[in-house]
C-alpha positions as CSV (number, residue, x, y, z in Angstrom):
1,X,19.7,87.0,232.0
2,X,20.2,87.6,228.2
3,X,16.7,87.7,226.1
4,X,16.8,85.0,223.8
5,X,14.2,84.0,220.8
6,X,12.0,81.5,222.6
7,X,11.2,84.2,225.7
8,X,10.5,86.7,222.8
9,X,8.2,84.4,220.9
10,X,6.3,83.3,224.2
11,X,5.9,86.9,224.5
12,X,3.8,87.6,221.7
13,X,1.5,84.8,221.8
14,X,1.3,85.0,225.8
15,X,1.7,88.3,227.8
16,X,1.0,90.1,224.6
17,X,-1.7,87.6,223.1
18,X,-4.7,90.0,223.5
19,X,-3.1,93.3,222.8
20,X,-0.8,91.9,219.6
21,X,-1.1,88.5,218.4
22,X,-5.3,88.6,218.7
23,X,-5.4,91.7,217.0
24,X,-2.6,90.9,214.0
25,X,-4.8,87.3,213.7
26,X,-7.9,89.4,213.6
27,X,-6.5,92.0,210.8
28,X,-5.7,88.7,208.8
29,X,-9.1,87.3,208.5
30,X,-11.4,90.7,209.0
31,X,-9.4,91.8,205.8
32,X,-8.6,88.3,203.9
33,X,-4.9,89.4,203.9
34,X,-3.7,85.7,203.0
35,X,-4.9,83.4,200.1
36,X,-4.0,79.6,199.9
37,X,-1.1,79.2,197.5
38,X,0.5,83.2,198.7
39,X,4.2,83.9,199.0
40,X,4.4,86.9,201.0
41,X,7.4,89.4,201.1
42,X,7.5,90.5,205.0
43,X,9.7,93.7,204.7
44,X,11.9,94.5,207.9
45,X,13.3,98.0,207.8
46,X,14.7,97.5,210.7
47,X,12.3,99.0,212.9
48,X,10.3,97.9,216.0
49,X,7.2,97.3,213.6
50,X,8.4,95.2,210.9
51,X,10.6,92.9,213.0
52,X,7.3,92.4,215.3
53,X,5.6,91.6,212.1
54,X,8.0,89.1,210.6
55,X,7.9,87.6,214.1
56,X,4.3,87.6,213.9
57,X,4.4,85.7,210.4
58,X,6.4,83.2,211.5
59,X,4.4,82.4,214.8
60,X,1.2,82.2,212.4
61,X,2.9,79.4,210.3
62,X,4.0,77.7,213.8
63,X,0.5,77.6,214.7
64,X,-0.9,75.6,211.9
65,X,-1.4,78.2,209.5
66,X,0.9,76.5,206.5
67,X,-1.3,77.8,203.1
68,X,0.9,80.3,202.5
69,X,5.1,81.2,202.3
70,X,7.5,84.0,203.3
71,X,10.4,85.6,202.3
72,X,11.9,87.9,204.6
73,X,13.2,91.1,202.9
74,X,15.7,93.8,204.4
75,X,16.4,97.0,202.0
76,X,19.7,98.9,202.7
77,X,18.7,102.0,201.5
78,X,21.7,103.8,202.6
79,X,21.9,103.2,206.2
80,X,24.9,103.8,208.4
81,X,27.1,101.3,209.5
82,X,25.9,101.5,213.3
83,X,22.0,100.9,212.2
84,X,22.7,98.1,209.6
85,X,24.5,96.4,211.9
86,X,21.7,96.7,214.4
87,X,19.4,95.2,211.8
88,X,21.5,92.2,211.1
89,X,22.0,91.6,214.9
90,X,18.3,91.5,215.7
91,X,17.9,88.9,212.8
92,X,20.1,86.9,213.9
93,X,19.1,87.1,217.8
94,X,15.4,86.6,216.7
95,X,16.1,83.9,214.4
96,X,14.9,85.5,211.3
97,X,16.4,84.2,207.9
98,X,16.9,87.7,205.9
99,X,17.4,88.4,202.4
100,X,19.6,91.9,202.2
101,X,20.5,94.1,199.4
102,X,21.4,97.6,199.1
103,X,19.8,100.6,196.9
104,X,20.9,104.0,196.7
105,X,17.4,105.9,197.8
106,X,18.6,107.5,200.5
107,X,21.1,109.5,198.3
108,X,19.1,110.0,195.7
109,X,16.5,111.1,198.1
110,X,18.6,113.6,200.0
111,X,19.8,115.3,196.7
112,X,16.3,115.7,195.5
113,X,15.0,117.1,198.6
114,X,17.8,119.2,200.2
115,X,15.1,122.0,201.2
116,X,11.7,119.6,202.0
117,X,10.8,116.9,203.5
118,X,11.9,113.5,201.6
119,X,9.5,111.2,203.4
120,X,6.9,111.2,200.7
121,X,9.7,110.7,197.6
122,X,11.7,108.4,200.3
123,X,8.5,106.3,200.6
124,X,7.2,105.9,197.0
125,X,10.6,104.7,195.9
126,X,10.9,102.5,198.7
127,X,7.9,100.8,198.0
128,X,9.3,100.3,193.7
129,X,12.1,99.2,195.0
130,X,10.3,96.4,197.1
131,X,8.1,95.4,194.8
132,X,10.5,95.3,192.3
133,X,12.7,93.0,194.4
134,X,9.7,90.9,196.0
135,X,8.4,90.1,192.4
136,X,12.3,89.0,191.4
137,X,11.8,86.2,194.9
138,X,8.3,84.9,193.3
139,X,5.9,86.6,196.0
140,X,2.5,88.2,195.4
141,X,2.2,90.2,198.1
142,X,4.2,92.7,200.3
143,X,3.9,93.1,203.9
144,X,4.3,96.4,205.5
145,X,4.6,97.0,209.1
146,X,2.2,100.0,209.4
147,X,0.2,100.0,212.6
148,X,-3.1,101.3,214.0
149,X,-1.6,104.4,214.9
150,X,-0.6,105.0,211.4
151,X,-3.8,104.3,210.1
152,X,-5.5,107.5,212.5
153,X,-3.0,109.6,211.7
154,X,-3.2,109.4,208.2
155,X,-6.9,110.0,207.8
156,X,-6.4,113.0,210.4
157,X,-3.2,114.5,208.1
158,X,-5.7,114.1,205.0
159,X,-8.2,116.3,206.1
160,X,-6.1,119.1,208.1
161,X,-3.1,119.1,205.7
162,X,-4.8,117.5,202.5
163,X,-8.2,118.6,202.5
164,X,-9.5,115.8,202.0
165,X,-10.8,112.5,203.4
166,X,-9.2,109.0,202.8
167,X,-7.6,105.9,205.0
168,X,-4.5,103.9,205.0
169,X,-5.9,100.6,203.3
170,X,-5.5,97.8,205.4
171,X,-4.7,96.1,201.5
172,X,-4.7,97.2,198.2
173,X,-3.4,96.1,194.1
174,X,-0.6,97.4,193.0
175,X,-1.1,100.0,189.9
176,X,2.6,99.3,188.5
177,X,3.2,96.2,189.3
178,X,0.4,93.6,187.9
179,X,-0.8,90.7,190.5
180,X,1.4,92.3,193.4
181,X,-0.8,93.3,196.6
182,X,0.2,95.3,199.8
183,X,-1.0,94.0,202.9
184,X,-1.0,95.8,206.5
185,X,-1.1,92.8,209.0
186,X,-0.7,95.3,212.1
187,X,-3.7,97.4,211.1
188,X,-5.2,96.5,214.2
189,X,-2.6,96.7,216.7
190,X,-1.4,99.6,218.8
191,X,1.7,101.4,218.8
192,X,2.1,101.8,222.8
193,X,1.5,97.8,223.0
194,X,4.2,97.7,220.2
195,X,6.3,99.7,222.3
196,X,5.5,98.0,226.0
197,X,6.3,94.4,224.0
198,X,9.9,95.9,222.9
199,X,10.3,97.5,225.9
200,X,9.6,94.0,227.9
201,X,12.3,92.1,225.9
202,X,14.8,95.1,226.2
203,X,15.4,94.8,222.4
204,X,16.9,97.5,220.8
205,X,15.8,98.8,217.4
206,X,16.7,101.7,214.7
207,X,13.8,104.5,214.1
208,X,13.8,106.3,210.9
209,X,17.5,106.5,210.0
210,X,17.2,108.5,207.1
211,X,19.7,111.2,206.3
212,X,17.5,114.3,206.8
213,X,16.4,112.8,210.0
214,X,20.2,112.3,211.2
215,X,20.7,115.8,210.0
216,X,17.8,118.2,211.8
217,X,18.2,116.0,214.9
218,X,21.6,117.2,215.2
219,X,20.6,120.1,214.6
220,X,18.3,120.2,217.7
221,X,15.0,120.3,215.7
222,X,13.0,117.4,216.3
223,X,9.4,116.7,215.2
224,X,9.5,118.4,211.9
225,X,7.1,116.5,210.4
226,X,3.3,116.6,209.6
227,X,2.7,113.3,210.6
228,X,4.9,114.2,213.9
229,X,2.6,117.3,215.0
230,X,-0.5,114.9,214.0
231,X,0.5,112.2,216.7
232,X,1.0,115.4,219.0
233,X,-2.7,116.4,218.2
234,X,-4.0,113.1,218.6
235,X,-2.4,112.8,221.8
236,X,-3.8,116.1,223.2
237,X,-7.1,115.2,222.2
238,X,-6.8,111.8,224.3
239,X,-6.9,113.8,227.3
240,X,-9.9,114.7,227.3
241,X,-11.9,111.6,225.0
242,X,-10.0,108.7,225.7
243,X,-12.2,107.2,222.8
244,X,-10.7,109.6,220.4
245,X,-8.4,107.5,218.5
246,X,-11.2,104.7,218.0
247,X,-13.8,107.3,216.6
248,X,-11.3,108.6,214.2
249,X,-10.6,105.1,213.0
250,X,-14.6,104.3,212.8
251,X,-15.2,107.5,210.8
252,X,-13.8,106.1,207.7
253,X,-15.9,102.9,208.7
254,X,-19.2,105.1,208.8
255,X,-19.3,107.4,205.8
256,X,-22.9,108.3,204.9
257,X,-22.5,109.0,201.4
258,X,-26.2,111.0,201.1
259,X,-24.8,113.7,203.7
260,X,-21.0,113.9,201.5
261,X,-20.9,117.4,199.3
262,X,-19.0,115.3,196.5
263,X,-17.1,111.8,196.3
264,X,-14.7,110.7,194.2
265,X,-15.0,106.5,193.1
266,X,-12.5,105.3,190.3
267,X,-11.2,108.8,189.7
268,X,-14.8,109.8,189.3
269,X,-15.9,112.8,191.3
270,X,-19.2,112.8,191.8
271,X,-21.1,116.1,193.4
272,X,-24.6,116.0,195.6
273,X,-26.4,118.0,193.3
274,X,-26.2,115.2,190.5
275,X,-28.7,113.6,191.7
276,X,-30.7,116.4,194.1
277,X,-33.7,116.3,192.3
278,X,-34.3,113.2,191.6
């Protein structure tokens, strides 16, 4: 039998309710993620994480959440033909009224980085681009579909690669684009149960799609990333403390300032001995 909306929403709010819609209702008032009077951008890149989440969004107004509204925003940043018609097929099988226009990132990206990795470039002007575009609709606030898995990994690739220790913000302002916020509404919620809830609707979704992914995949070199070998770590490390991923997570929860060498506050760095004698 064909998968249809309705079995997809039941889903999240009843086989997944603890392990997804608890935990994305939980993010949303631990964090304060949504003010009365809030039009919220809820940007799909086609991807198992930001469909979830618009799905999420709209289940949250269904439930007599109605303070807020949404705009459903999908960025062609260069996609193939295959993958944007993917994207435009799950919208319309999941019922999702999408806004689409096209950029040129991913060939501006590619030429810029023909020798390195273009997520971090890729990224940034991503992010411009909807902001730029999520202002233009008369929202406040984006919504990106980064999950709990993200989060760990990040603070993990910041001190390994980056020397240096900082999170994924569950929300933050916007430095270039006045009264604009990010939020994260799947801070909370894990990747596997992401995958399990795809997995249980057979839907079908793209991953990356970028051109430099296409390319070293067909060229038989997969995982080339940082953030790739850090979900390998993390993984490794399971196996012997299953509690790993939550204690990474807490770390950033737990700093003790008086036993930190030096902190930086505001672009302020601010060393131990400052204050040492006093």
């Amino acid at each position: 039998m064909e998968i249809t909306c309705k079995d997809v929403e039941r889903s999240i709010v009843k086989k997944y309710r603890k392990e997804i819609w608890c935990k994305f209702t939980k993010a949303i008032n631990e964090y304060e993620m949504i003010q009365d009077g809030d039009k919220i951008c809820v940007c799909i890149s086609g991807g198992k994480d930001s469909i979830l989440m618009a799905k999420l969004f709209q289940e949250l107004k269904k439930h007599g959440r109605n303070n807020f509204e949404l705009e459903f925003l999908v960025m062609d940043p260069g996609y193939n033909k295959k993958n944007l018609e993917q994207i435009i097929y799950n919208a319309k099988l999941l019922e999702i009224p999408v806004t689409l226009y096209s950029s040129d990132i991913f060939e501006v990206v590619d030429e810029e980085t023909m020798n390195g990795s273009p997520c971090y470039l890729c990224a940034r002007m991503r992010r411009g681009h909807l902001y730029s575009k999520a202002k233009e609709l008369g929202c406040n606030k984006i919504a990106l579909g980064h999950h709990f898995d993200d989060v760990i990994e990040t603070i993990l690739m910041g001190m390994l690669y980056g020397g240096q220790i900082q999170s994924m913000m569950p929300k933050l302002h916007s430095t270039n684009f006045p009264g604009m916020e990010l939020i994260r509404p799947l801070y909370l919620i894990r990747e596997e149960d992401i995958v399990h809830w795809k997995n249980y609707n057979e839907l079908k979704f793209i991953d990356c799609a970028c051109r430099m992914t296409e390319r070293i995949s067909h060229e038989g070199e997969e995982g080339f990333s940082k953030r790739a070998e850090t979900k390998r770590l993390i993984k490794e490390l399971r196996e012997t403390n299953p509690f790993v991923e939550k204690n990474i997570f807490r770390s950033v929860e737990n700093v003790h300032i008086d036993t930190v060498i030096s902190y930086k506050t505001k672009g302020v760095r601010h060393h131990f001995l400052d204050m040492y004698d006093e």
